[in-house]
MARKOLLUM-290225 format. One record per residue (C-alpha): residue in one letter; x, y, z. Coordinates in steps of 0.02 Angstrom, whole numbers, plus 50000, padded with zeros to 5 digits. Example, Ala and Ser with C-alpha at 12.3 -4.5 7.8 and 13.67 -1.06 7.14 Angstrom:
residues 2
+------+-------+-------+-------+
! code !     X !     Y !     Z !
+------+-------+-------+-------+
!    A ! 50615 ! 49775 ! 50390 !
!    S ! 50684 ! 49947 ! 50357 !
+------+-------+-------+-------+
END
This chain:
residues 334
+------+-------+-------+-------+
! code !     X !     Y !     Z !
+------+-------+-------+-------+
!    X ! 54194 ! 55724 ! 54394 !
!    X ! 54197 ! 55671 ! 54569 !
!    X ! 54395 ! 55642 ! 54574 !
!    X ! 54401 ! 55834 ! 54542 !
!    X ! 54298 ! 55866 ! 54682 !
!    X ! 54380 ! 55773 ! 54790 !
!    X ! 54548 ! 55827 ! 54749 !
!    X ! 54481 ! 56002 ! 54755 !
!    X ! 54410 ! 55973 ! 54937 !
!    X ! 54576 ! 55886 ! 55014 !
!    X ! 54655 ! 56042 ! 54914 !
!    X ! 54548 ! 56151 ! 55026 !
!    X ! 54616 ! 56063 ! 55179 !
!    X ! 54780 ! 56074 ! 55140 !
!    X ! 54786 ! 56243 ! 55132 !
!    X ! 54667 ! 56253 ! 55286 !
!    X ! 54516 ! 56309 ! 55236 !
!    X ! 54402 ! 56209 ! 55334 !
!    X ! 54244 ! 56176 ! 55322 !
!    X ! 54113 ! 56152 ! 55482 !
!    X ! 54021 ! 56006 ! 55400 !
!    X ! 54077 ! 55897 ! 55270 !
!    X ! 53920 ! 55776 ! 55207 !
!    X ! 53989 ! 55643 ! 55096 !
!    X ! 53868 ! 55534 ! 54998 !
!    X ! 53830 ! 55414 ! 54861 !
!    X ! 53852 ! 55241 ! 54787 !
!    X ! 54060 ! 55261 ! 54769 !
!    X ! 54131 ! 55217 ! 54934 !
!    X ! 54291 ! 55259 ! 54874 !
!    X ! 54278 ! 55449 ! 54877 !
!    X ! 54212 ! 55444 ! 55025 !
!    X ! 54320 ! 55343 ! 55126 !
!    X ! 54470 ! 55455 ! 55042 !
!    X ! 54427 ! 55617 ! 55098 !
!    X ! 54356 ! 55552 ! 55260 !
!    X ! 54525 ! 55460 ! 55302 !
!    X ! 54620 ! 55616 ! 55246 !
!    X ! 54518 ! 55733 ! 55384 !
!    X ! 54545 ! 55588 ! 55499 !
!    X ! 54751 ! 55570 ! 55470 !
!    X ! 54766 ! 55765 ! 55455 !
!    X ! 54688 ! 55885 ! 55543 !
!    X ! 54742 ! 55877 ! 55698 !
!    X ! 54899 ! 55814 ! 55769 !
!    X ! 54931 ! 55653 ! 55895 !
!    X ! 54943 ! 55757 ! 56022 !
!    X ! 54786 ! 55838 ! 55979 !
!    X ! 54688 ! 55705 ! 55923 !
!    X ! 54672 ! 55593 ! 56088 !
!    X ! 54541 ! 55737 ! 56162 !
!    X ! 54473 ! 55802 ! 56008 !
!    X ! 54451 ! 55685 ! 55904 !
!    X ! 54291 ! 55553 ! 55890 !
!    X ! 54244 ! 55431 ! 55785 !
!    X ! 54049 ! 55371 ! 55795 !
!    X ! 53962 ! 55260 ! 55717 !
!    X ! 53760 ! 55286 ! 55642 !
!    X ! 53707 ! 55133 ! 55694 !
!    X ! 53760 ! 55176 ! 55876 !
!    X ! 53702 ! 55334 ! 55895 !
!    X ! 53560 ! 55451 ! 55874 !
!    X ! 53555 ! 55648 ! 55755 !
!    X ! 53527 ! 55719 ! 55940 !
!    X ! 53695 ! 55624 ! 56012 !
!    X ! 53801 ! 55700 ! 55850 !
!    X ! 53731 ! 55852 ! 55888 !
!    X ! 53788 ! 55853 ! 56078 !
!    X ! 53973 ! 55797 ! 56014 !
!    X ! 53991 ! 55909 ! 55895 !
!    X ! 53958 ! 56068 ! 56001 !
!    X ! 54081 ! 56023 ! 56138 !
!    X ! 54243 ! 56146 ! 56133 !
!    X ! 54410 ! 56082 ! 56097 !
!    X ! 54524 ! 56047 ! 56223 !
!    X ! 54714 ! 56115 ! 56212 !
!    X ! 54666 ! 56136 ! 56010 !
!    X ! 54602 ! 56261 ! 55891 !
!    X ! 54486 ! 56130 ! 55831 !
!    X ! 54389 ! 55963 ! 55860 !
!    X ! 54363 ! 55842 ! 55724 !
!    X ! 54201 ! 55721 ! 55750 !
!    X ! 54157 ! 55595 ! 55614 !
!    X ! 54008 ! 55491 ! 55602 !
!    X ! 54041 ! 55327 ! 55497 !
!    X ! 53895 ! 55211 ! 55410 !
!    X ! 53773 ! 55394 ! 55442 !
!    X ! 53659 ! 55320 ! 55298 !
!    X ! 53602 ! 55209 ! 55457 !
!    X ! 53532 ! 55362 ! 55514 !
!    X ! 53426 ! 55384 ! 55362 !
!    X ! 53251 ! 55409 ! 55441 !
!    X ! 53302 ! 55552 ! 55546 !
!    X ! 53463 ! 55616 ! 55464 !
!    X ! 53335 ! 55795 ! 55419 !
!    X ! 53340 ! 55848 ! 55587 !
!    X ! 53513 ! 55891 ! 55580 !
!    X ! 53458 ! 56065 ! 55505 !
!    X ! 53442 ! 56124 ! 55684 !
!    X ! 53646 ! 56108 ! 55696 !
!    X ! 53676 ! 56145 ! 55525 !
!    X ! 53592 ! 56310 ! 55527 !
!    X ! 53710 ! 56372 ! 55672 !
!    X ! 53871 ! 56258 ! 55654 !
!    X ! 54006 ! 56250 ! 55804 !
!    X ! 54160 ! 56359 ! 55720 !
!    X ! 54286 ! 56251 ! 55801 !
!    X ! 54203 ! 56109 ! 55765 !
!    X ! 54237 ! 55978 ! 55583 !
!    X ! 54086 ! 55892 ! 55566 !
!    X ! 54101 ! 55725 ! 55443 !
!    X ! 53965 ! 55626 ! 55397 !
!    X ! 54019 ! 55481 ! 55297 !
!    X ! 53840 ! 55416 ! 55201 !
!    X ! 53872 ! 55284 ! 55112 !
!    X ! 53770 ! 55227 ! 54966 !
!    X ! 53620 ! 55341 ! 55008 !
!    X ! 53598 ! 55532 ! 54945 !
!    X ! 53504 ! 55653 ! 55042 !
!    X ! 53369 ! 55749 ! 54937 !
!    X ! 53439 ! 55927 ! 54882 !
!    X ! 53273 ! 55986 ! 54859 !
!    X ! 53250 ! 55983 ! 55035 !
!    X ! 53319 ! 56119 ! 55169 !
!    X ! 53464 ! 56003 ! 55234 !
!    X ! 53544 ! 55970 ! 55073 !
!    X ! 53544 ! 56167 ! 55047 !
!    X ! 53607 ! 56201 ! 55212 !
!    X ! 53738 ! 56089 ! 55205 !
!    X ! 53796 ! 56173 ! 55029 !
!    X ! 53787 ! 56315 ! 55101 !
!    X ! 53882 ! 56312 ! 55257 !
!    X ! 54002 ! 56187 ! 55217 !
!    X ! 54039 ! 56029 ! 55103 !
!    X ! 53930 ! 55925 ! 55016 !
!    X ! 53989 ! 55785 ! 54906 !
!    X ! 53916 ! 55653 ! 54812 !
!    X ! 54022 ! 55508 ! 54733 !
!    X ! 53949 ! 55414 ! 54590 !
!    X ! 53953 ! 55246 ! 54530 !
!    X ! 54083 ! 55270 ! 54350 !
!    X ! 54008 ! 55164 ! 54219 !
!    X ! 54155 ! 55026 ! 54184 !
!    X ! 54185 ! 55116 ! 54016 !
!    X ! 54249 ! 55261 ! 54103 !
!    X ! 54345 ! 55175 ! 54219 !
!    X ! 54507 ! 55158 ! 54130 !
!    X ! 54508 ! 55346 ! 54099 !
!    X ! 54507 ! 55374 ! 54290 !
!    X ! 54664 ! 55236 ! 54305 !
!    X ! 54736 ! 55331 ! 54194 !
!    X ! 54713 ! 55523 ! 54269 !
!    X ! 54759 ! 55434 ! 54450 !
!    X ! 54911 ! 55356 ! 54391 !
!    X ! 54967 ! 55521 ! 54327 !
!    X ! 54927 ! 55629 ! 54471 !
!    X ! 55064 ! 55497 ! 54555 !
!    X ! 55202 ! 55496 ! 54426 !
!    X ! 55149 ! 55322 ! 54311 !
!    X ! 55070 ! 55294 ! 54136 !
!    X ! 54976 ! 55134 ! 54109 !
!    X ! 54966 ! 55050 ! 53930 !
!    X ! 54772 ! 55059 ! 53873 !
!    X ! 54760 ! 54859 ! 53850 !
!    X ! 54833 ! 54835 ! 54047 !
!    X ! 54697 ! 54970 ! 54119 !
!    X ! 54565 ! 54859 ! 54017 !
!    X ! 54617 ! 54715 ! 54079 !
!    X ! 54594 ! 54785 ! 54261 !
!    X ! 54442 ! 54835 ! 54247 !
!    X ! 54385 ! 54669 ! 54155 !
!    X ! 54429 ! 54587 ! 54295 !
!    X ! 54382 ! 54697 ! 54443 !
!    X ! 54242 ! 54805 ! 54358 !
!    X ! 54193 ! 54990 ! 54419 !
!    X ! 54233 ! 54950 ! 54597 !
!    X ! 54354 ! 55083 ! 54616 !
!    X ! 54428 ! 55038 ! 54818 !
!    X ! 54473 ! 54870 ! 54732 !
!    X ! 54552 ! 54942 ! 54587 !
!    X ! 54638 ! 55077 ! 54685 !
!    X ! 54697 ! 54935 ! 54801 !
!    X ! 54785 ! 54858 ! 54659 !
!    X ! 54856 ! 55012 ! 54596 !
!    X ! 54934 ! 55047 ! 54761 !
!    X ! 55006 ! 54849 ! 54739 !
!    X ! 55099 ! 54901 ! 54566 !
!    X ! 55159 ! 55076 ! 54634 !
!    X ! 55268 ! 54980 ! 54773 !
!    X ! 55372 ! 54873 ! 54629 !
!    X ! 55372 ! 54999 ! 54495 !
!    X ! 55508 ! 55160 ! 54491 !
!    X ! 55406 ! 55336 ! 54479 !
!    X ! 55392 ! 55361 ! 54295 !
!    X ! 55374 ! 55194 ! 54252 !
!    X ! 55229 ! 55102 ! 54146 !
!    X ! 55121 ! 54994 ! 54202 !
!    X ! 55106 ! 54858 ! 54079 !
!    X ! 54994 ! 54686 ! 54035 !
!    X ! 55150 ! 54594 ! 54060 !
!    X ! 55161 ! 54682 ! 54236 !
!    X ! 54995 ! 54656 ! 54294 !
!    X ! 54990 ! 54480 ! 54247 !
!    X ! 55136 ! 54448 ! 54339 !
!    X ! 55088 ! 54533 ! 54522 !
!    X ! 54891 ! 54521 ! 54490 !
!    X ! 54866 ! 54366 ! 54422 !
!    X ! 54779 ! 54407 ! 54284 !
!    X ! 54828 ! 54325 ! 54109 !
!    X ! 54869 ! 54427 ! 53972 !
!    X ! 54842 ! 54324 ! 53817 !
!    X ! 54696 ! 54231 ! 53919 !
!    X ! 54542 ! 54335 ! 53947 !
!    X ! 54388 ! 54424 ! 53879 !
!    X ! 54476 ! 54562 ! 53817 !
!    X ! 54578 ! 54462 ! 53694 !
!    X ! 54434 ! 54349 ! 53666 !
!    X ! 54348 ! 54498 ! 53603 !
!    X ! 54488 ! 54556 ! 53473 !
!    X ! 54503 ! 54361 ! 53415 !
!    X ! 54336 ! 54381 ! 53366 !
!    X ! 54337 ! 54558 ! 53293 !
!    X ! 54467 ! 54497 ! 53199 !
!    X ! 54408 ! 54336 ! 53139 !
!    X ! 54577 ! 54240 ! 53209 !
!    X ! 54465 ! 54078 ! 53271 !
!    X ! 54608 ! 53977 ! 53318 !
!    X ! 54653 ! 54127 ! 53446 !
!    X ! 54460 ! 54132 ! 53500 !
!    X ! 54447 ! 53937 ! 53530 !
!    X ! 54608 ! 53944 ! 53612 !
!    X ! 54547 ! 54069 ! 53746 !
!    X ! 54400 ! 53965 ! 53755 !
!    X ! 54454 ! 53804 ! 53811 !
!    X ! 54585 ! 53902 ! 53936 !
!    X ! 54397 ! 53985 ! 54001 !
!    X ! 54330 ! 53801 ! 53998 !
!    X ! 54462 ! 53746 ! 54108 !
!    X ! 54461 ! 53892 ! 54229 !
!    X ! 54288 ! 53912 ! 54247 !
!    X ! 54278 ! 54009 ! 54422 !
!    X ! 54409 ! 54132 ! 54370 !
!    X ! 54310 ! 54177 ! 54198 !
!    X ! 54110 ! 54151 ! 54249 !
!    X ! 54019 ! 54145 ! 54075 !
!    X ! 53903 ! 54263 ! 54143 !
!    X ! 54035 ! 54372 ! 54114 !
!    X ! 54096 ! 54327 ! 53953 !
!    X ! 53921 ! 54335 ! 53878 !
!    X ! 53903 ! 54517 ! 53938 !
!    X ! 54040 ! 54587 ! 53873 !
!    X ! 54022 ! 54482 ! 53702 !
!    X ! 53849 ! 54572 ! 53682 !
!    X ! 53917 ! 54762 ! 53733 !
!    X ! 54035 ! 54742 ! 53598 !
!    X ! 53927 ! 54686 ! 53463 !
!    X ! 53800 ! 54814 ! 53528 !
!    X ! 53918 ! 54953 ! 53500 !
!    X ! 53984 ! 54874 ! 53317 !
!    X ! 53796 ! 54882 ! 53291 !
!    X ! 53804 ! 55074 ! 53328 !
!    X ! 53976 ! 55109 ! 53235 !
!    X ! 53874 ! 55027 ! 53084 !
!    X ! 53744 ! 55141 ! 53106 !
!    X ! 53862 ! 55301 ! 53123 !
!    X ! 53871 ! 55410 ! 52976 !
!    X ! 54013 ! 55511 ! 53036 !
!    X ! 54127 ! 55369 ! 53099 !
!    X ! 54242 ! 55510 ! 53207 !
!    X ! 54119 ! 55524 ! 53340 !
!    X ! 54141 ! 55348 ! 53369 !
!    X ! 54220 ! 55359 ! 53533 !
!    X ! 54103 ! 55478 ! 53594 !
!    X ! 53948 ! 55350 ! 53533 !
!    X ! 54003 ! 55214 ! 53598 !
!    X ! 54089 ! 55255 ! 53757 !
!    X ! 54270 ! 55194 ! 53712 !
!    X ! 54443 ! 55260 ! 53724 !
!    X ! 54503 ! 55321 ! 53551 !
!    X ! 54634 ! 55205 ! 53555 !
!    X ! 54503 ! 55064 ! 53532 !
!    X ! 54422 ! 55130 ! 53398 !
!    X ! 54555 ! 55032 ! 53274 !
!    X ! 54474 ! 54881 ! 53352 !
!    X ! 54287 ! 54923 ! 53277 !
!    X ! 54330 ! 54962 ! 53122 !
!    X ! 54422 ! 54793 ! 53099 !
!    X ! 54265 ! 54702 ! 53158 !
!    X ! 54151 ! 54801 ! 53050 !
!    X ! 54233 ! 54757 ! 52914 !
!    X ! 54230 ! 54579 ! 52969 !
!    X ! 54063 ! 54580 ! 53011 !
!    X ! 53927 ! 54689 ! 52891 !
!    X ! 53792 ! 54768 ! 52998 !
!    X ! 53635 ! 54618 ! 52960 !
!    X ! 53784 ! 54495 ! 53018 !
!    X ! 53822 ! 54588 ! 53190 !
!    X ! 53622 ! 54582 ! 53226 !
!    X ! 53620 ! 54392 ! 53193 !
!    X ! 53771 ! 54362 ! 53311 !
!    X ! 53671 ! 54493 ! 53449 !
!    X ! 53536 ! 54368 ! 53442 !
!    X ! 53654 ! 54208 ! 53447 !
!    X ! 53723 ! 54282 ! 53604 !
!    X ! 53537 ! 54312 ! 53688 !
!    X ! 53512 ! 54136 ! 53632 !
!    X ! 53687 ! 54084 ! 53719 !
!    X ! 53626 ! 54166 ! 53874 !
!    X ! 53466 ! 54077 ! 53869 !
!    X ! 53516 ! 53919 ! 53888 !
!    X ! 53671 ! 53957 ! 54008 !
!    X ! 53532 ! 53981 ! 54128 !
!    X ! 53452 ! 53801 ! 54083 !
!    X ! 53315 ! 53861 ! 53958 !
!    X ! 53313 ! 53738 ! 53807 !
!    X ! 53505 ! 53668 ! 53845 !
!    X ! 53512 ! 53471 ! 53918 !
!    X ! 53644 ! 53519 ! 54043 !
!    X ! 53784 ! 53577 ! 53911 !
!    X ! 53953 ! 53649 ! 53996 !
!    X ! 53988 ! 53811 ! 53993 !
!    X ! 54152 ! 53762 ! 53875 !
!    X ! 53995 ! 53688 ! 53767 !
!    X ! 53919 ! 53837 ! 53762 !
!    X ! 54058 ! 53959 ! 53718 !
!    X ! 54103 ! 53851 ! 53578 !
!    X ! 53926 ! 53836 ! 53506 !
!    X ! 53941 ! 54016 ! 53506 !
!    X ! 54096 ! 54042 ! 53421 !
!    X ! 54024 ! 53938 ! 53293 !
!    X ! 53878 ! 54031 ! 53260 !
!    X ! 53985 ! 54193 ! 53263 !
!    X ! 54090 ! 54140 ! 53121 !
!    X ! 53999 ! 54039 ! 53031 !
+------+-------+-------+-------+
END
């Protein structure tokens, strides 16, 4: 996983094995800002840093002008740190680094910080690069595995989070792992090392409601409790901007899509692996499929499609979103 990389490359730096060039790339920012920050805060001291340390920027500069800055000498220092920020502006010519690559400056850390872009590591760059020195790619996490990575974070710091409170931040900030992170750090300044983060917790210092969102509209409705399920809607009715339908919809349809899947599943304990869930929410699927047999789930799948239809104004006369949540729910457990 790329949190293992990155802890192993900060790892590395700690215990001063540096690397010439460190290339860090991909569609997670997060990684990337993380280890570039930690190169940036640690390498050399204050003292060190105000001649031998630079900061550049890809849209301000050209491969030729890293180049140049990057084979300068230290001054007063065993080592000069240069990092180039927003490099994937440098996209078009970013190849003809090879020519430093090939024969890096020893004394010289090299970061280039390429943000949602990946070179090709077919090509001789990409091999030089992982050859000679670092080169990391952070990927996107799909939101399922999300709360896993709360999780292992949380305990690399001293805290345990309940499964239902890492749901509920992801429901509500997705896969973007800065924001997440940012959060996180939020909790860790009002909680005691050791302690658990908890719904109660989060709802208190995020903002987010614990009895009112799509994650316990979802077990109202595996669990057939439809005064719960209307309940949440009408809150979701009256709070429209904080819970977009949109959003509500999608996550309606993953679920049913994976009760479709654990209906299909002749061995039932490779459920979490299936469907992409904790095993702690496993309990939750085999309520619903008992609530709803497998024709039933398919119906529902195609109520929701229907739902989503006219949300965007295709055969609905300009019916709320509260209007169309409930017609829904209807159609669910009828």
């Amino acid at each position: 996983m790329p949190l293992d990389k990155a802890k192993s490359i900060i790892s590395g730096i700690k215990a001063g094995d540096l690397k010439p060039i460190y290339f860090l790339m991909g569609e997670e920012a997060y990684y990337i800002d993380g280890i570039s920050k930690f190169i940036e805060d640690t390498v050399l001291t204050e003292e060190e840093k105000g001649f031998n340390q630079m900061v550049l920027y890809g849209r301000d500069v050209t491969v030729d002008e890293i180049i140049s800055s990057a084979k300068r000498y230290p001054m007063m220092a065993e080592k000069q740190v240069v990092i180039v920020k927003e490099a994937q502006d440098l996209s078009r010519t970013i190849e003809s680094l090879v020519s430093y690559v090939e024969n890096p400056q020893p004394t010289t850390v090299l970061v280039i910080c390429y943000k949602y872009k990946t070179l090709d590591k077919r090509k001789k760059l990409a091999k030089l690069i992982d050859k000679a020195g670092v080169l990391f790619e952070g990927k996107k996490l799909y939101e399922n595995q999300v709360p896993d990575w709360i999780r292992r974070v949380l305990v690399g710091k001293g805290y345990t989070i309940t499964p239902k409170a890492a749901q509920m931040l992801v429901e509500f900030l997705g896969n973007d792992l800065g924001k997440v992170n940012n959060e996180l750090e939020k909790l860790q300044l009002i909680l005691r090392p050791g302690e658990q983060i908890t719904p109660q917790l989060i709802e208190e210092n995020i903002g987010i409601s614990k009895d009112f969102n799509n994650f316990e509209l979802q077990n109202a409705i595996g669990s057939k409790d439809i005064k719960k399920a209307f309940t949440i809607i009408q809150y979701f009715s009256q709070n429209p901007k904080n819970h977009p339908m949109v959003m509500t919809v999608a996550i309606l349809y993953t679920f049913f899509s994976k009760l479709l899947k654990y209906h299909a599943l002749s061995n039932k304990s490779e459920a979490p692996k299936v469907l992409g869930v904790s095993p702690y929410f496993i309990k939750d699927y085999q309520e619903a499929a008992r609530n709803y047999p497998m024709k039933k789930v398919s119906s529902v799948i195609s109520s929701i499609r229907e739902i989503d239809m006219k949300s965007k104004g295709v055969g609905a006369a300009n019916l709320s979103q509260g209007d169309l949540l409930k017609e829904l729910l209807v159609k669910i457990f009828d």
